[in-house]
C-alpha positions as CSV (number, residue, x, y, z in Angstrom):
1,X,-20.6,7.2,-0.8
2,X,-19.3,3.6,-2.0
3,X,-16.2,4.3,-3.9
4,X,-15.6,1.9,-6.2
5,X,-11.7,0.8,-6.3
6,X,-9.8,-2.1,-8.0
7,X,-10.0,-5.4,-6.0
8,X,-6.7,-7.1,-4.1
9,X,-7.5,-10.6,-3.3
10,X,-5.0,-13.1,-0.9
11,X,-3.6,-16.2,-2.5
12,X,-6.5,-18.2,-0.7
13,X,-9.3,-16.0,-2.4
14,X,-7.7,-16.0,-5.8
15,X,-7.8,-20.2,-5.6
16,X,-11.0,-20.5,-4.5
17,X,-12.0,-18.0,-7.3
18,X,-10.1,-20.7,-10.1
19,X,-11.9,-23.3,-9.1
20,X,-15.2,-21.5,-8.8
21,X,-14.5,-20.5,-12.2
22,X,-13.9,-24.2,-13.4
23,X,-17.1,-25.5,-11.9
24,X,-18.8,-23.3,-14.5
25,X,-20.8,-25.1,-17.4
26,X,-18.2,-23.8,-20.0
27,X,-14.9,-23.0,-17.7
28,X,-12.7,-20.1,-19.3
29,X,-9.5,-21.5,-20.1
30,X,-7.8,-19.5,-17.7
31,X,-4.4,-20.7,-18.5
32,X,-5.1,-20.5,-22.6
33,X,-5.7,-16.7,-21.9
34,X,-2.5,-16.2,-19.2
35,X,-0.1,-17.4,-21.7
36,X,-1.0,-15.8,-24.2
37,X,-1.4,-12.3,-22.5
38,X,1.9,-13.3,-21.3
39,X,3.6,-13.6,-25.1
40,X,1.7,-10.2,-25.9
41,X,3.4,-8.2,-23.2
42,X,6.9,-10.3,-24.0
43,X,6.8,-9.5,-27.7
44,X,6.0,-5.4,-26.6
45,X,8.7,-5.7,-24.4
46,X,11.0,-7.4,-26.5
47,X,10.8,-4.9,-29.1
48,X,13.6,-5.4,-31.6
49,X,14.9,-8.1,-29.8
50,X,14.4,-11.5,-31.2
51,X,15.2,-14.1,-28.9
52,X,13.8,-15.3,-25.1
53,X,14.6,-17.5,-22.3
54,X,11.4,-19.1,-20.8
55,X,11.5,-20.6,-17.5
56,X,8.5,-23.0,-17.0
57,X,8.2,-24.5,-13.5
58,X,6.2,-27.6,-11.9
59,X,2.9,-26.0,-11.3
60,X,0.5,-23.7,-13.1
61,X,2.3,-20.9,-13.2
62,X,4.8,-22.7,-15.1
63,X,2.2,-23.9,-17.5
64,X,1.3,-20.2,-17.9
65,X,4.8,-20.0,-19.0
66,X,4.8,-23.0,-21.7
67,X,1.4,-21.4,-23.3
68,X,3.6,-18.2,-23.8
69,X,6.2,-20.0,-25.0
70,X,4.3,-21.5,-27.7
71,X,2.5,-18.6,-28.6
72,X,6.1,-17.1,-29.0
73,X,7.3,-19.7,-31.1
74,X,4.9,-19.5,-33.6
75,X,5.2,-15.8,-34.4
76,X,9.4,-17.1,-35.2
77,X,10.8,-15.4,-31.8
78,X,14.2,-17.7,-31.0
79,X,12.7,-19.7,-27.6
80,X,14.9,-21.3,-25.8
81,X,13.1,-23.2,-22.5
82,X,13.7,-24.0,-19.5
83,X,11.7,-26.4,-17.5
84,X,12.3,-28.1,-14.0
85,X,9.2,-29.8,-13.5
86,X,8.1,-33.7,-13.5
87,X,6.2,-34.3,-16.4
88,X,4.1,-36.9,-15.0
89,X,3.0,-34.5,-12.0
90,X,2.2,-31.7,-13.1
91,X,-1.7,-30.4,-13.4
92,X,-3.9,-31.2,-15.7
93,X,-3.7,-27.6,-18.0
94,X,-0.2,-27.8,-17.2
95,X,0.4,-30.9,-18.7
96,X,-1.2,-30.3,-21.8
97,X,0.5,-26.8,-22.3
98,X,3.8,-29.1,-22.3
99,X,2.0,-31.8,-25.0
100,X,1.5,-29.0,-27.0
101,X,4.8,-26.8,-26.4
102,X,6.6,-30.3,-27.7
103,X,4.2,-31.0,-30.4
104,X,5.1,-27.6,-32.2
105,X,8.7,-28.4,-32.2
106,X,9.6,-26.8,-28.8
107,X,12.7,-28.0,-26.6
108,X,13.0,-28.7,-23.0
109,X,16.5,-27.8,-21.1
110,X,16.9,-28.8,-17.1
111,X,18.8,-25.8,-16.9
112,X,20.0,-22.3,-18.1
113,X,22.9,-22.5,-21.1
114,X,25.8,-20.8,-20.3
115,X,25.5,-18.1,-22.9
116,X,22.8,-16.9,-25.0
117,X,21.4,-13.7,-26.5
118,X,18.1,-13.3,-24.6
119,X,16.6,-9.9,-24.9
120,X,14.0,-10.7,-22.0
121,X,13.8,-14.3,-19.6
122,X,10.2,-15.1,-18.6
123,X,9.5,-15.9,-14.8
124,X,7.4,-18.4,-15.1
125,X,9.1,-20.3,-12.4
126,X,6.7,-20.2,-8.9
127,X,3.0,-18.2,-8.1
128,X,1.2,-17.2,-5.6
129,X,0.8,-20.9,-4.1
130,X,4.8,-20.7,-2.8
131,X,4.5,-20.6,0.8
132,X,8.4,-22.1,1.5
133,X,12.1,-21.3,1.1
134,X,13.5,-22.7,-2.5
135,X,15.6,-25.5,-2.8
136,X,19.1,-25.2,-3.9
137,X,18.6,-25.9,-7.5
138,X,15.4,-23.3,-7.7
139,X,18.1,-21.2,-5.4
140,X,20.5,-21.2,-8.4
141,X,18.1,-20.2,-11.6
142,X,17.1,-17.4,-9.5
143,X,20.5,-16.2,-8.7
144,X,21.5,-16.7,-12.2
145,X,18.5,-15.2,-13.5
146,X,19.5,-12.1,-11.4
147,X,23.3,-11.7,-12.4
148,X,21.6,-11.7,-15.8
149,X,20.7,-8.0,-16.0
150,X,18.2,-8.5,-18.6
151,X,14.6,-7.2,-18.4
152,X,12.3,-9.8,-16.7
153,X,9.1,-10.3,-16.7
154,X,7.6,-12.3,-14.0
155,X,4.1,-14.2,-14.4
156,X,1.7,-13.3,-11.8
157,X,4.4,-12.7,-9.0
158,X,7.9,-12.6,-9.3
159,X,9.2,-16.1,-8.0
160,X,10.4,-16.2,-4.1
161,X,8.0,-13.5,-3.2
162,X,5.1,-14.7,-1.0
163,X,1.8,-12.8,-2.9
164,X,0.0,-12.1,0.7
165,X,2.8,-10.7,2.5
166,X,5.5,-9.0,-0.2
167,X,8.1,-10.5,2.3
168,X,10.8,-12.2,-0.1
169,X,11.6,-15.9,0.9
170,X,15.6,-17.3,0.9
171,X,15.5,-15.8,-3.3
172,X,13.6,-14.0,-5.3
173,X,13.4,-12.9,-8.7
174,X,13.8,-9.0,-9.8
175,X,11.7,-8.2,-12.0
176,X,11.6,-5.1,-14.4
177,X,7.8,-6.1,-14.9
178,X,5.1,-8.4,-13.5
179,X,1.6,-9.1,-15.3
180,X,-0.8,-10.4,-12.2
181,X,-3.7,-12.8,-13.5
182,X,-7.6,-11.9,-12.3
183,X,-6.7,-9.5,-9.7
184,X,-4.0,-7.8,-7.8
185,X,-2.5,-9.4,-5.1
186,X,-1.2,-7.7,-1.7
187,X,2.2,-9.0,-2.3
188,X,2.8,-7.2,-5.3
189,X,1.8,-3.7,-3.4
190,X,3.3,-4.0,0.1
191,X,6.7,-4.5,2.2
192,X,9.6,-5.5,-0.4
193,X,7.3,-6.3,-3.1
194,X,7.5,-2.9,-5.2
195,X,11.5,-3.1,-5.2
196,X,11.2,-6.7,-6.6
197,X,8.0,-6.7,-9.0
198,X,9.2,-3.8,-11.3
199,X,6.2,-2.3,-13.0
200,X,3.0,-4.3,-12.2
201,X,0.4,-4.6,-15.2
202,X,-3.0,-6.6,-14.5
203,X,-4.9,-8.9,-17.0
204,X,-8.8,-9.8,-16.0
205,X,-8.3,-12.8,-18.4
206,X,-12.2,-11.4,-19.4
207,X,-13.7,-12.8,-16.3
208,X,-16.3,-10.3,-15.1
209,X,-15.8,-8.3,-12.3
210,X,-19.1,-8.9,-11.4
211,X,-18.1,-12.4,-10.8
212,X,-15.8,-12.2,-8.5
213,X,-16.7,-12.1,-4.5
214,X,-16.5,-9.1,-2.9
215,X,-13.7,-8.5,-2.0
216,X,-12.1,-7.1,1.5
217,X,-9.0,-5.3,-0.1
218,X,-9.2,-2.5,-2.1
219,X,-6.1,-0.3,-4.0
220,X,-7.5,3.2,-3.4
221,X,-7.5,5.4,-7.0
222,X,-7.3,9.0,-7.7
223,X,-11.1,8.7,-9.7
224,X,-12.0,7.7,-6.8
225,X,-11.3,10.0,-4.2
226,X,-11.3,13.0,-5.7
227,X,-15.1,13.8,-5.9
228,X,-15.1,13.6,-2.0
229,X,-14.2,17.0,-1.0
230,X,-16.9,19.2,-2.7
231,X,-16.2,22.9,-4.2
232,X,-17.2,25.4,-1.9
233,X,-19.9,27.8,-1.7
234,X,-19.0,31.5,-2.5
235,X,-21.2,32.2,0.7
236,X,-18.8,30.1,2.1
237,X,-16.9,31.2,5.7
238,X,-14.5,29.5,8.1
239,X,-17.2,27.8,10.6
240,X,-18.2,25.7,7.8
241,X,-15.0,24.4,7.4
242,X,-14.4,22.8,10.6
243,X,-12.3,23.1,14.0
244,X,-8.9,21.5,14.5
245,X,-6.8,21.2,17.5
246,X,-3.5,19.6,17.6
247,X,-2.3,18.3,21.0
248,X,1.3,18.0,21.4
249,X,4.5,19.7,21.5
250,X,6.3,18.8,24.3
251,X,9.7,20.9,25.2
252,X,12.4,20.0,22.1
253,X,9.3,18.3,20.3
254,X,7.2,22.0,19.4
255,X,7.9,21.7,15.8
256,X,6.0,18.6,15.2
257,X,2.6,20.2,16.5
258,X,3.5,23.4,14.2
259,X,4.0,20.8,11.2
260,X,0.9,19.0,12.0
261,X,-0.6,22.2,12.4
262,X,1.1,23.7,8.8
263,X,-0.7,20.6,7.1
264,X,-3.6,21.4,9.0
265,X,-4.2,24.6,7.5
266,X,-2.5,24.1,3.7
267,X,-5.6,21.3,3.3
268,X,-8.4,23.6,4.1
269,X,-9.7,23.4,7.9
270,X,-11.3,26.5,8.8
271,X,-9.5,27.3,12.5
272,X,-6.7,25.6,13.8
273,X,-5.9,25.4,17.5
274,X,-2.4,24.4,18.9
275,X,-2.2,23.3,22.8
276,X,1.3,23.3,23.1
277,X,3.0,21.0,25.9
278,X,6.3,22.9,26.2
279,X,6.8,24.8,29.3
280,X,8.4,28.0,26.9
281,X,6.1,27.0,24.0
282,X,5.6,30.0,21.8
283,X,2.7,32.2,21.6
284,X,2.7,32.5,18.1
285,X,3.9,30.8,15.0
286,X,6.2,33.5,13.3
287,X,6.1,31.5,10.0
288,X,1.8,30.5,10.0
289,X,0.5,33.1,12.5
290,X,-2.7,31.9,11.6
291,X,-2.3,29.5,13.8
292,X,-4.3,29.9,17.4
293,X,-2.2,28.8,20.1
294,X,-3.8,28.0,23.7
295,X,-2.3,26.0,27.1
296,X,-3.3,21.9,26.7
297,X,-6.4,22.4,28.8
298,X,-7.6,25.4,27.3
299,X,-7.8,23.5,24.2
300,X,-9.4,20.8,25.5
301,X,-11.9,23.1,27.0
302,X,-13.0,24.6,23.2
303,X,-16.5,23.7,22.9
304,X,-16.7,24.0,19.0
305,X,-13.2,21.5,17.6
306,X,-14.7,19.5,14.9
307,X,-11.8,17.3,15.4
308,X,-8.6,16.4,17.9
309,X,-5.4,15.4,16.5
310,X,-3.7,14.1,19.3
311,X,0.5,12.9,19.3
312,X,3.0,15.3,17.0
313,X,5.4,15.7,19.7
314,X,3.3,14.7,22.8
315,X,5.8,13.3,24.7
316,X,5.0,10.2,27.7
317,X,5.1,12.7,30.7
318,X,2.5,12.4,33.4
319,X,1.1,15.5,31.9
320,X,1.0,13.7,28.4
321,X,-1.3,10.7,30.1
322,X,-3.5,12.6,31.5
323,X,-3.7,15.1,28.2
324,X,-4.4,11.8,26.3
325,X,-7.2,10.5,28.8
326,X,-9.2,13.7,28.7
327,X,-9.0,13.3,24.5
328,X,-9.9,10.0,24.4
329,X,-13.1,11.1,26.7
330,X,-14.0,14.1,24.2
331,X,-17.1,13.4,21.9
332,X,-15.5,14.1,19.0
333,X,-13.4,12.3,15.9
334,X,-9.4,11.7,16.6
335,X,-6.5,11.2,14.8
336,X,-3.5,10.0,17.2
337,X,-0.1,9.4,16.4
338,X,3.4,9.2,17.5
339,X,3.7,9.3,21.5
340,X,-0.2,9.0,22.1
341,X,0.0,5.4,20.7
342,X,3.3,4.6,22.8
343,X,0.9,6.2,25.8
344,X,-1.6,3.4,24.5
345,X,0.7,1.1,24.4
346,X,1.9,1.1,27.7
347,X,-1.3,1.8,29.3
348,X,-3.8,-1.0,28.8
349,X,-6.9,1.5,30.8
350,X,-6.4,3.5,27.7
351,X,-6.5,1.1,25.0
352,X,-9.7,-0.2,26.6
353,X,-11.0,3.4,26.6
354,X,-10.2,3.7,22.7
355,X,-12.1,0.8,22.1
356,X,-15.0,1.5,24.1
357,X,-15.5,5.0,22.1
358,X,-18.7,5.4,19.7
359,X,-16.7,8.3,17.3
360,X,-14.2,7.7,15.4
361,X,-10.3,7.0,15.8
362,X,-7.6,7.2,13.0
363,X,-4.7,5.6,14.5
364,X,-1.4,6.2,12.2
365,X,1.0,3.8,13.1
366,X,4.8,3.1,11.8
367,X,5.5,-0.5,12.3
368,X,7.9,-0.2,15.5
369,X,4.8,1.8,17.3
370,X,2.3,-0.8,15.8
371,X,4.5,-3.6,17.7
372,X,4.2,-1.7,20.6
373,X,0.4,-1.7,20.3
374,X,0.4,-5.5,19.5
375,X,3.0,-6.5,22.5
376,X,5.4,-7.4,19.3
377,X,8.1,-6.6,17.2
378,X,8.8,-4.1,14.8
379,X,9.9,-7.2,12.0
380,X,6.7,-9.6,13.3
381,X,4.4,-6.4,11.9
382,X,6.1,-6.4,8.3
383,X,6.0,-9.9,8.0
384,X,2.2,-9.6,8.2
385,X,1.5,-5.8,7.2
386,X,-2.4,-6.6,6.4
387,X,-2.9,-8.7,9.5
388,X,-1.1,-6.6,11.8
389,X,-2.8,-3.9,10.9
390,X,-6.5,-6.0,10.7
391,X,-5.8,-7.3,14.1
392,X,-5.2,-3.9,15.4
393,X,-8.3,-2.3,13.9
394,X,-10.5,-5.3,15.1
395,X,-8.5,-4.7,18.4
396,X,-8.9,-1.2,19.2
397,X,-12.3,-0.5,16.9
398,X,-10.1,2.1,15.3
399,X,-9.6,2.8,11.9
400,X,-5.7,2.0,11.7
401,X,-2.8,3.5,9.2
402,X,0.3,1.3,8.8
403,X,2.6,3.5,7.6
404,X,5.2,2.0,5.5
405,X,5.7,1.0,1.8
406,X,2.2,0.0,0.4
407,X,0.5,1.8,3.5
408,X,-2.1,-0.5,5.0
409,X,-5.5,1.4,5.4
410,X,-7.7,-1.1,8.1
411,X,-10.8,-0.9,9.5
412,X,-13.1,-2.7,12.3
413,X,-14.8,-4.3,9.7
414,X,-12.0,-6.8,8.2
415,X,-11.9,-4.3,5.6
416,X,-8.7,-2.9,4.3
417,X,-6.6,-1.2,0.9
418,X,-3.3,-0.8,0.4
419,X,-2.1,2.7,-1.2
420,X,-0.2,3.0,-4.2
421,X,1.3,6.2,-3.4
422,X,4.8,7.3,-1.8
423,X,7.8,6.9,-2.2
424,X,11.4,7.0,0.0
425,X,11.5,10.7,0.2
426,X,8.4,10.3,3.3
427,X,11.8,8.7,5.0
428,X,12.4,11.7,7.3
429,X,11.4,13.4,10.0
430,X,7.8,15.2,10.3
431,X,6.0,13.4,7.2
432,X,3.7,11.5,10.0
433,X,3.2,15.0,11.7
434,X,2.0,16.5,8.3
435,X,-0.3,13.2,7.8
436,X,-2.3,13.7,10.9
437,X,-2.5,17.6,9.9
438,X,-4.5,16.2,6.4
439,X,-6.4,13.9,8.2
440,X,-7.9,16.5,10.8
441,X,-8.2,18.9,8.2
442,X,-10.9,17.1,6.0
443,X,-12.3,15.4,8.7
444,X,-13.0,19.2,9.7
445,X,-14.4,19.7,6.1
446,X,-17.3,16.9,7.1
447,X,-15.5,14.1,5.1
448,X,-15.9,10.8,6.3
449,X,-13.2,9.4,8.7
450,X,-12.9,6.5,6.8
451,X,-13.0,8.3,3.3
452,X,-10.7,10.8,4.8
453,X,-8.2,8.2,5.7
454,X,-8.0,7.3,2.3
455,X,-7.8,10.3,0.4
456,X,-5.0,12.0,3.7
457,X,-2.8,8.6,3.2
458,X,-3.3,8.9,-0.9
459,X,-2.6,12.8,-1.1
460,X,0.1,12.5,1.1
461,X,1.8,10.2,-0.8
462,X,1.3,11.5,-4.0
463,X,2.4,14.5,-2.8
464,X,6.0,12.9,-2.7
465,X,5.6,11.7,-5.7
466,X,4.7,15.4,-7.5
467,X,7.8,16.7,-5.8
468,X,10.2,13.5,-6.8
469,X,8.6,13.8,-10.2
470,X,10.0,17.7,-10.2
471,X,13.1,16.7,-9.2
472,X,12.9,17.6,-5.5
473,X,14.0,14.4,-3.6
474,X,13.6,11.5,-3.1
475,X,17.0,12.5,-1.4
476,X,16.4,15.3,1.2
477,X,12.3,16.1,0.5
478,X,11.4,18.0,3.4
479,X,7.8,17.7,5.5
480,X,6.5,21.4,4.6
481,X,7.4,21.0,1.4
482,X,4.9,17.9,1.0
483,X,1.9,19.7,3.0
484,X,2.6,22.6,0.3
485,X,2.5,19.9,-2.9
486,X,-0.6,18.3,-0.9
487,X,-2.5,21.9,-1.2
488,X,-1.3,22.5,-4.6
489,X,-3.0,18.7,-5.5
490,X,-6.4,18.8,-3.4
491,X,-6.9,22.0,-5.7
492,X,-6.4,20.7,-8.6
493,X,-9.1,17.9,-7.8
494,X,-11.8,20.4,-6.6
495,X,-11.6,23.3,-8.9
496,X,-9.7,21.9,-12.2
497,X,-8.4,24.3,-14.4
């Protein structure tokens, strides 16, 4: 099934996309359109409010910002405008939104006035082409603009904020909202760049999506996924719905595999096994005696899992190795987490042994473990989420979850989406063991490991959202109570009420 999701393109495909766009017998004027989209959204924002401070910068982006400008100023909004470019540099559609922002009256200042009543102040400063720290005087306008405290609204990224990373540079704009131009961009939806791009709203500028190249990031969207897990049928019984077993819980570590194994149920596998590591491990789960609990080998040894979930509280004892070595040898899909990618990490025989494998592997990752795996650092993965994780994929021939803000979904292919889902409540312990419990639960139900990385990482987060929405959390939201929101969800979606 192709789903078909919105596009994210990286500041290099969104260029090469202009200028294939301006090769065209009759070009749209692409910076004509931005502006005035731009002044559209200002004047809904600005509500009431009567008066704006504009700040136009040396590039295109700040000629985006003179076209709203003018657009502004003729429906008799107060514009005051601040520009720090060089007139006689600055590209061509650039320069003529200046000629004409001067020929309808407008004003130019080199800097912001010391007072003013602004209801809103237009980013219009840097785009996606910034790719270096600011100067002092661009330091300045952004730290001012900041101390402000007035609704921004940034055009196409907020300035400072690189558009392929989200990694902010020495300053960087906060803005309450962002309208994006053709396409998202992975900076707006990853790393810092939700806490500094405020609500994100998107403008085609009319070119046809059809146009466009197809693209290798996607943002994953509830239409989406929810057709992929199908209603059941009332002759329906648990061998249909699939196998789990959850390999883990080492001594202190058991209720990670009981979380994992929670989730496991809650989204709809038929049977789930337990092979506990502990040497006292229980022999039953008080709370979810559903639950079948067996020794590590005995688990191993079931002839009929559908799929392996292999990490919630593993452990890296001798027993753990050899646990994960007989896994990765098991004809059969895996999702492994936590300890069993430290294992891999440490163990080069194993990560050749992952990559050799024909079924599929969900690997689930927070950044400090995805350093491991890349011989790195915990800050060299965030300031490269999408490669990280894309080198990693290619690495391993795994499908690969970065866990983090704006989750990174890779695969082998060079393929990758970014979820929009989640929030800082997933900041405590357990939330990964619950993840892998999703993700071997519809794998069970025969949905693609790829489709079910998508739809486990999106119902997950929004999961957290549900519950922050309710008012439980973001402060103190609790791991079961997620896998309980995801059930309540994933219902929802198949059998709407």
């Amino acid at each position: 099934m192709s789903i078909p999701f919105k596009p994210i393109y990286r500041s290099r495909e969104i260029k090469d996309i202009e200028q294939r766009l301006a090769q065209q017998p009759a070009p749209p004027a692409l910076m004509e359109r931005a502006g005035l989209a731009a002044a559209e959204l200002a004047r809904e924002l600005l509500a009431d409010k009567t008066s704006v401070l504009v700040l136009a910068g040396p590039g295109n982006n700040g000629g985006d910002a003179l076209v709203a400008a003018r657009h502004l100023k003729s429906w008799w909004y107060r514009v005051t405008l601040v520009f720090t470019g060089d007139r006689d540099k600055l590209p061509g559609d650039a320069s003529r939104a200046l000629a004409q922002w001067l020929d309808a009256g407008g004003g130019l200042l080199e800097d912001i006035p010391t007072a003013g009543d602004w209801g809103l102040v237009i980013d219009g400063l840097f785009g996606i082409g910034l790719a270096r720290d600011l100067d002092p005087r661009y330091l300045e306008l952004v730290k001012r603009t900041n101390q402000m405290r007035l609704p921004v609204l940034s055009l196409d990224i907020p300035s400072g904020l690189d558009s392929d990373t989200g990694q902010p540079f020495r300053a960087t704009v906060r803005a309450t909202h962002t309208l994006t131009f053709l396409a998202l961009k992975p900076g707006l939806l990853t790393a810092y760049g939700p806490d500094y791009c405020g609500r994100v709203h998107l403008d085609t500028l009319g070119v046809d999506a059809a146009a466009l190249p197809e693209p290798k990031g996607r943002l994953p969207e509830r239409d989406g996924l929810a057709p992929l897990l199908k209603p059941r049928p009332l002759n329906s019984h648990k061998g249909m719905l699939g196998s789990v077993g959850i390999l883990g819980g080492a001594d202190s570590m058991v209720g990670a595999a009981l979380l994992a194994g929670r989730a496991a149920l809650r989204l709809g596998a038929g049977r789930i096994y337990l092979g506990l590591l502990a040497e006292n491990a229980p022999g039953v789960d008080i709370e979810q005696p559903e639950l079948m609990i067996r020794t590590p080998d005995g688990l191993l040894d079931l002839g009929h899992l559908s799929c392996l979930v292999v990490g919630p509280g593993l452990g890296q004892s001798e027993q753990a190795l050899r646990l994960l070595q007989r896994s990765l040898e098991a004809d059969l899909p895996l999702v492994l987490d936590a300890d069993a990618l430290n294992l891999i990490a440490a163990h080069p025989a194993l990560a050749e042994r992952l990559r050799a494998r024909k079924k599929d592997a969900i690997l689930t990752p927070h950044p400090a473990e995805a350093g491991r795996l890349l011989a790195s650092s915990n800050h060299e993965v965030q300031q490269d989420r999408i490669g990280s994780a894309l080198v990693l994929a290619g690495r391993l021939n795994c499908l690969l979850v970065l866990k983090g803000a704006g989750t990174i979904c890779a695969a082998p292919d060079d393929t990758w989406y970014i979820n929009p889902t989640g929030n800082p409540g997933l900041s405590s312990a357990g939330m990964g063991d619950v993840l892998s419990g999703i993700l071997g639960a519809l794998i069970a139900q025969r949905v693609n490991p790829r489709q079910a990385m998508l739809l486990g990482v999106y119902l997950h987060g929004l999961a957290a959202d549900e519950l922050v929405r309710e008012g439980l959390g973001p402060i103190g939201l609790t791991a079961s109570e997620v896998s309980g929101k995801a059930r309540e969800l994933l219902n929802g979606w198949v059998y709407p009420r």
